[in-house]
N, C-alpha and C positions, 0 to 999 in steps of 0.2 A: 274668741275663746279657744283654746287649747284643744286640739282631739284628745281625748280621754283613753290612753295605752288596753287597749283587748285584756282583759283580765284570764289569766290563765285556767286553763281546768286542771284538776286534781284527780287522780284513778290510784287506790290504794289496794295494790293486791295481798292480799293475806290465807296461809296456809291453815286446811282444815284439819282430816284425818290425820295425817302422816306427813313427815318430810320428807323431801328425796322424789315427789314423784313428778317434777317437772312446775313448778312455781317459775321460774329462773325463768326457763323456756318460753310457758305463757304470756310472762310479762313483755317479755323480750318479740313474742308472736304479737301480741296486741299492738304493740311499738311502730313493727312494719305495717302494719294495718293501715295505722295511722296515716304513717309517712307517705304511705301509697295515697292514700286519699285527701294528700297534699296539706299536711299539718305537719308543723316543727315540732319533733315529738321528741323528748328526752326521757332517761330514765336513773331512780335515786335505788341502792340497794340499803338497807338497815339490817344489818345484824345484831342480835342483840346479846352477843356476848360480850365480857368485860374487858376482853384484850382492844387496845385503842385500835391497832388494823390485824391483818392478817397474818402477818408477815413473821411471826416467831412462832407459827404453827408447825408443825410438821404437817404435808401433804395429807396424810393419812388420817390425819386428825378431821378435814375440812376438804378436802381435794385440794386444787390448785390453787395456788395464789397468783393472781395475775394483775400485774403493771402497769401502771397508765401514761399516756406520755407526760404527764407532771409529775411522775414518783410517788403514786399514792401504791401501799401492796394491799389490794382487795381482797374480793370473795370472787371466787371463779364465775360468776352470775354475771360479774361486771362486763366481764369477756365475752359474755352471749349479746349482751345487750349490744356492744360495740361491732359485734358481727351481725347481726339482724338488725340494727339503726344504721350500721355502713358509719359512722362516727366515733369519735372520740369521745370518753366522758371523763370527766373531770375529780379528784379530789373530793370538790364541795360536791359530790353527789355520792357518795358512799359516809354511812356511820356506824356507829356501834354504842353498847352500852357506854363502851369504856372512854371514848370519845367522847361522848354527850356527858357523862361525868366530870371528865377533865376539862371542857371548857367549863361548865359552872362552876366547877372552885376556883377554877384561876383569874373568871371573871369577880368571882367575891372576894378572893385575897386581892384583887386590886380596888376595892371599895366601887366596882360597878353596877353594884346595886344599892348603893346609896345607904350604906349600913342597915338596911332590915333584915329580918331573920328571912333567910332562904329557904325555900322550901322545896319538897318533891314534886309536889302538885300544889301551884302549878309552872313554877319555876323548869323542870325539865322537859315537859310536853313544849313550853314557850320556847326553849332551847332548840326542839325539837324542830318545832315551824319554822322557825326563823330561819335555820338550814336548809327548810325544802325551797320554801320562799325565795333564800337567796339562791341557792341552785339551780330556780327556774329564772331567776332573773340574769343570771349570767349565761346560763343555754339559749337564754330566750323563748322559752318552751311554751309552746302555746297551749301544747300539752305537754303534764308531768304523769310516770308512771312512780309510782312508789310501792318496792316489794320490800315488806317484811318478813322478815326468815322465820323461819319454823312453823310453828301453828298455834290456832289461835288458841289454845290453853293452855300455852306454858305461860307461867308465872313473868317469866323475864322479861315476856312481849306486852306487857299492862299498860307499861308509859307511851310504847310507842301507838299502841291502841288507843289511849288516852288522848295525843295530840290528834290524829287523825278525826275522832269524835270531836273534839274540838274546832279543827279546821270544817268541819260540816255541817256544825253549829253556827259556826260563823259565815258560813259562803255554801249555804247550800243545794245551790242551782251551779257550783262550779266542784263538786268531788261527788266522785262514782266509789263503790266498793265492791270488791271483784272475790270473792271467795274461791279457789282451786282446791277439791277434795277430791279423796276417792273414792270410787265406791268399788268395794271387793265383789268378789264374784267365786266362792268358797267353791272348792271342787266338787264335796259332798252334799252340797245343795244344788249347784247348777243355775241359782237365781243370783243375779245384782242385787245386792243390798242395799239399800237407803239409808238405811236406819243410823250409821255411823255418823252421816252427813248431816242430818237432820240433829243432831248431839251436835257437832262442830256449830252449826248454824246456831244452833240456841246459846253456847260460849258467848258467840261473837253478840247476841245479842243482849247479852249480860254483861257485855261492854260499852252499851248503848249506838250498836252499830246495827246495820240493817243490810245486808248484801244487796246487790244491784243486780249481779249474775253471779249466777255457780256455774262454774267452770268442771265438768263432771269427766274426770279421767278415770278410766277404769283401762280393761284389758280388750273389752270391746266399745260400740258406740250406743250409748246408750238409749233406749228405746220409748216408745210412747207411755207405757203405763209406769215408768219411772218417772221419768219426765214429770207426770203426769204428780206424783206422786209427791218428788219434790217441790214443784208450784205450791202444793195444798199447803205439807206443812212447814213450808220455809220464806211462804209470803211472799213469793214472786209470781211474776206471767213464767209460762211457758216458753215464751216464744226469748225468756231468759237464762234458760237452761242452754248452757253449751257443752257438744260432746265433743269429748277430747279421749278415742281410742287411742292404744299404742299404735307408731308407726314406725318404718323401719327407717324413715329419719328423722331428725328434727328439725329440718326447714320445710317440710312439709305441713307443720302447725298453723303459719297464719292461711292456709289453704284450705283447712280441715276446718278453720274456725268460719272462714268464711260461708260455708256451706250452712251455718247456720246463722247470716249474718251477721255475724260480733260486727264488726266497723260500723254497718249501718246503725245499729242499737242504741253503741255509745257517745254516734254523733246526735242520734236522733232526741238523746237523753239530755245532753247539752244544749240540744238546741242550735246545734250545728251542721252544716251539708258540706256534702264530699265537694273537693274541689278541683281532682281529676280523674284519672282510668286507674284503676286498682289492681297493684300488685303483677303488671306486667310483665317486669323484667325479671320477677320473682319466678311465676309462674317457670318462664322460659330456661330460666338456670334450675329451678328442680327438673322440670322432662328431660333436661340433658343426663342432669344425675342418674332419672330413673330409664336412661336408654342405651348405658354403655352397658356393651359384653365383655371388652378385655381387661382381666383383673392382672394385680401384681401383688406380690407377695412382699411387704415391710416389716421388717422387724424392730421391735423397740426395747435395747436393752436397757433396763431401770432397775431401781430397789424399791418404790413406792406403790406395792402393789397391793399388798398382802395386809387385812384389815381380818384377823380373826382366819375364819375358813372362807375367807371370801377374796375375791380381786376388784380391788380398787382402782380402776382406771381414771376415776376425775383425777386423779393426780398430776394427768398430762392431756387434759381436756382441750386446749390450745395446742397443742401437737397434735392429737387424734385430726382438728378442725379442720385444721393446716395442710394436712393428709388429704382431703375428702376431695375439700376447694383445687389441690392441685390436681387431685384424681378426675374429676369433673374440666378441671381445664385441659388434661391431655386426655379425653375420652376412655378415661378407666376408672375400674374399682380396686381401691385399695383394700385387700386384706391384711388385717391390720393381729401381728404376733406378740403375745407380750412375752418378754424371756426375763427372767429376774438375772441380774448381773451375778450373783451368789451362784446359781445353779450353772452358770459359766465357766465359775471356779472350780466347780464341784464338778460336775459334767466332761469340761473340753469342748471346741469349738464346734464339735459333730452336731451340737444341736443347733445351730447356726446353717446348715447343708443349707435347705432349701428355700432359702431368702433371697431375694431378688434387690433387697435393699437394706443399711441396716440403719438407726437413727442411735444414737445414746443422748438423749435430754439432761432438761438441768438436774442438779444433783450437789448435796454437802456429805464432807464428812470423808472418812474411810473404808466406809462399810461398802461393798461391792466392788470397790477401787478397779485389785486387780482383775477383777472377770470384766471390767468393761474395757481395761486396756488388751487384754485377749482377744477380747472382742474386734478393738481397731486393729489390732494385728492382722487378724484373719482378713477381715476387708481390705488394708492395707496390699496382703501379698496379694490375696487372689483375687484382686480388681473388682471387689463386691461394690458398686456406690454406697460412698460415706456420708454421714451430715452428723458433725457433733454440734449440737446446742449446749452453750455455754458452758458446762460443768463438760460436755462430750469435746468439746475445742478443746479444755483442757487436757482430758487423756490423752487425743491424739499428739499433743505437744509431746508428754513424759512419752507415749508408746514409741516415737521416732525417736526421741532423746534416748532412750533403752534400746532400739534393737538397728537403728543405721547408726546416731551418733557414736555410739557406745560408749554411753554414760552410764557405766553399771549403777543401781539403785536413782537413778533421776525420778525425782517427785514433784508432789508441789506440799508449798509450805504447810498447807492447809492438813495437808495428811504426814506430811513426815517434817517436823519442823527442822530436825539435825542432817536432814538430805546432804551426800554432798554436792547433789547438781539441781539446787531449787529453780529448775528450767520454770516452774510456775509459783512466783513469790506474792507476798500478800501489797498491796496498793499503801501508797504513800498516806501516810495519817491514819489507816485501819489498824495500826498496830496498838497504835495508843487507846483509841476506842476501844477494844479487847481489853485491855487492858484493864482500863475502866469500866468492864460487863455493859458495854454501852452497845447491845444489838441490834436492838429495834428500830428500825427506818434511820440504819446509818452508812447501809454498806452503798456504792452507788446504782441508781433506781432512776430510772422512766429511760423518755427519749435525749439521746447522745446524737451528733452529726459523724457520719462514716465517710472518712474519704477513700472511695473505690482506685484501685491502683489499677491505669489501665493495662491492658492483653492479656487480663486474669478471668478463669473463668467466672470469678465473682463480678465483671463487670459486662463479660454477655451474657449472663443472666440476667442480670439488670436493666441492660439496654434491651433485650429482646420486649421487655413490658415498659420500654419508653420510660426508666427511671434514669434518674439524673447520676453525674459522678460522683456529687454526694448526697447521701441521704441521711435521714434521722431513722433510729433503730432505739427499739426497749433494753434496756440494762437492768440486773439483777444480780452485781458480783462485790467479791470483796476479794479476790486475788485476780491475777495478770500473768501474760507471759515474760515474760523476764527477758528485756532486754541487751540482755548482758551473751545472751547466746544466739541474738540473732542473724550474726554474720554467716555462723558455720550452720546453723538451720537452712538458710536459702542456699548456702554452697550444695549442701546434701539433697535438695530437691525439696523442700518444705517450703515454700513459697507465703509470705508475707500478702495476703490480697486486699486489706483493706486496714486502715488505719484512722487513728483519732486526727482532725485538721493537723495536728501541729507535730503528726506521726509519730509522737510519744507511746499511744496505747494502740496495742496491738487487735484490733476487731475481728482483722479473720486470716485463715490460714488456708493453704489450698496443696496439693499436691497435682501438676498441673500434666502429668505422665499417668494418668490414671482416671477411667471412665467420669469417677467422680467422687473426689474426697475435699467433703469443705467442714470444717471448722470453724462456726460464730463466736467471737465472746457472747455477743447481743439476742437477742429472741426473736426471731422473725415470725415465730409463729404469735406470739403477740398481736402484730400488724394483719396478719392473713385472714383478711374475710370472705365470702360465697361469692359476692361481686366483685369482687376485686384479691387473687388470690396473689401471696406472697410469692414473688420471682424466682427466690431460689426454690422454695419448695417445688415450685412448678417444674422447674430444670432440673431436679432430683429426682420426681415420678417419670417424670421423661424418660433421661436415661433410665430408669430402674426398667422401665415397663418395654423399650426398646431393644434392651441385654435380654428380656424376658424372652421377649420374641425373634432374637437375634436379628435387630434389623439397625445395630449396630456395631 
């Protein structure tokens, strides 16, 4: 007789009070937990808004959209999970409303349900499982996490609430339900309040769902007679309240959860035992974070900041990451600047003085253009180390094409279509797509192979972390550099460092007379996780943090 395949467990986290206050994180914490305690643990993000992916959001709308190496454009959530699981995830593990809608009509306009009338319920919850299902079947996940976005009262999140109560119905000794609320902590009372949670908890129970743990994030750690408090009226043990204070990082959380057992709880709930030494090497990589003294000063010129009277940094959430990991790998702290590319224009390079290093991210459009080619100018002459990610590779192209080539007005198509020197034109077949307002998951997306050009600093950086001559790198572009100008670029000292196999597309640029100016088309902060930090970025704190201290 056949061994019967280990049937997977289900853990659905769902938002209480508010959004925004670390759901992503949690899930993403619980993840490691796992993995530590030697379970194959994967992770599903659901959004539940109508857009099919992310990807024709503006930043600011959502924060960052982030790439997977299949070409799926997520929810910047996806990108925690891949840096706390140390893996890849895949397509089938992100949805959305608009996703879950569009398979079911296209499955009915093909007569795949057998001509009956289709319904909401419970046709889109079954839509719904079948995704998570198959998503653990292709991780292999022994365990699945599944976060749903927002909280548990908005209207939106009903269906996805719906499958969930369904799947626990069905297999209920194989799905946990994880509740992350907050609880305030008002100034002019000076007491934690319950009371919001205990609202959210009753929601979810008006959904036919029943929490397993509350996950209780506030501003401090929450204490016994709260504790105490939510037991009574939310129908849990105590010893299932998890305190999740602010801390001054976020891989500090599966650390913080541990103190109150989470791993142990939700094996013990399953009916599962640990099956090695927990969170070792985790441990060992945050005391290094939490034990350097020498900081360095980066700057990140951008325009996706600015959300109302407030700054919006998820919009470069993967760059911030990317910072930390190589901060932590050359024993410093990166202090991290944000300069709007507009105030560059407006400003002049003076507010740029005290930077030790400058980054310009990805980036569409016109708007900010030329304060961020000011920007590579400035780093340019006075040897500031450079790193443009992808939209920044391309200024640096037009800022040499402008001020060594002298190609007065050189653009990219993207921004001046009538340029005379489109040193950055738009990709073969993108034009037609435009064309036909055809945006959405068409420009090219995920992982590309890089062939490294050897005696470039892009290939000892590479080599220095044992990466190969070529590797595979995220993509997120719909223009290029233009091949048409590359003879008299490398004549001038713009250096050619990496390219697609068959050296058609241009990946990275270097100037190789200069502490450190590189140029990705690709995202490497994509790739750059706590344990395994991305190569250039490593080589880019380096030197920044080495000019800091003049010890190069």
């Amino acid at each position: 007789m056949a061994k019967k395949d280990k049937e997977t467990k289900y853990i659905f986290i769902v938002g209480g009070v508010m959004s925004g206050v670390g759901k992503g994180i949690t899930t993403a914490s619980i993840g490691r937990i796992l993995v530590s305690k030697g379970y194959n643990t994967s992770a599903i993000k659901i959004d539940p808004y109508i857009n099919v992916d992310a990807g024709t959001m503006n930043p600011v709308e959502h924060g960052e959209v982030f790439v997977t190496e299949d070409g799926d454009e997520t929810d910047q959530d996806v990108g925690n999970y891949e840096r706390f699981l140390n893996r890849n995830i895949h397509r089938e593990n992100y949805m959305t409303t608009g996703r879950i809608y569009s398979a079911v009509i296209a499955k009915e306009r093909n007569l795949l349900y057998g001509g009956r009338c289709v319904q909401v319920v419970p046709d889109i919850p079954n839509e719904i499982i079948g995704r998570i299902k198959s998503a653990a079947k292709k991780d292999r996940a022994e365990i699945m996490l599944i976060e749903i976005g927002g909280t548990v009262g908005e209207y939106e999140n009903l269906l996805f609430l719906e499958a969930a109560r369904m799947m626990h119905l069905a297999e209920p000794a194989n799905v946990l339900f994880i509740m992350v609320s907050y609880l305030p902590v008002p100034s002019i009372i000076g007491e934690m309040k319950t009371k919001p949670t205990q609202h959210a908890v009753r929601a979810l129970n008006s959904a036919g769902i029943q929490p397993d743990f509350i996950v209780a994030r506030s501003v401090a750690s929450i204490d016994a007679p709260r504790r105490r408090k939510l037991a009574i009226f939310c129908n849990i043990q105590e010893s299932d309240v998890i305190s999740a204070p602010d801390i001054k990082s976020i891989y500090e959380a599966p650390i913080n959860f541990e103190k109150d057992n989470l791993g142990a709880r939700i094996l013990e709930k399953f009916n599962l035992s640990p099956k090695k030494k927990d969170l070792v090497d985790w441990r060992k990589m945050v005391g290094k974070i939490k034990a350097v003294k020498k900081t360095v000063n980066i700057g990140i010129v951008g325009k996706y900041f600015s959300t109302g009277d407030f700054c919006l940094s998820d919009s470069y959430i993967s760059v911030i990451e990317a910072i930390k990991h190589a901060g932590a790998a050359n024993n410093c702290r990166p202090i991290l600047h944000w300069l709007n590319a507009e105030d560059v224009e407006k400003q002049g390079v003076k507010i740029l003085k005290k930077l030790d290093g400058i980054i310009v991210p990805q980036g569409w459009g016109s708007r900010g253009a030329e304060g961020k080619i000011k920007t590579i100018k400035y780093a340019r002459e006075n040897k500031v180390p450079y790193f443009g990610l992808c939209y920044g590779m391309q200024m640096a192209v037009i800022e040499f094409a402008r001020n060594v080539l002298g190609f007065k007005g050189a653009n990219s198509e993207e921004v001046d279509p009538k340029t005379a020197y489109p040193v950055i034109h738009i990709m073969p077949g993108q034009k037609e797509l435009l064309a036909k307002k055809q945006y959405g998951g068409t420009i090219r997306l995920g992982g590309w192979p890089c062939k490294i050009v050897a005696g470039t600093r892009l290939a000892s950086a590479y080599a220095k972390l044992g990466k190969k001559a070529t590797v595979s790198e995220r993509h997120r572009h719909r223009y290029e550099f233009n091949n048409k100008y590359r003879v008299q670029y490398e004549k001038a000292g713009l250096r050619v460092a990496g390219t697609s196999p068959d050296g058609r597309i241009v990946e990275a640029v270097e100037i190789t007379k200069h502490p450190f100016f590189i140029g990705t088309q690709f995202h490497p902060e994509y790739i750059s996780r706590p344990l395994d930090p991305h190569p250039l970025f490593v080589e880019f704190v380096r030197v920044c943090e080495k000019l800091a201290n003049k010890e190069l």
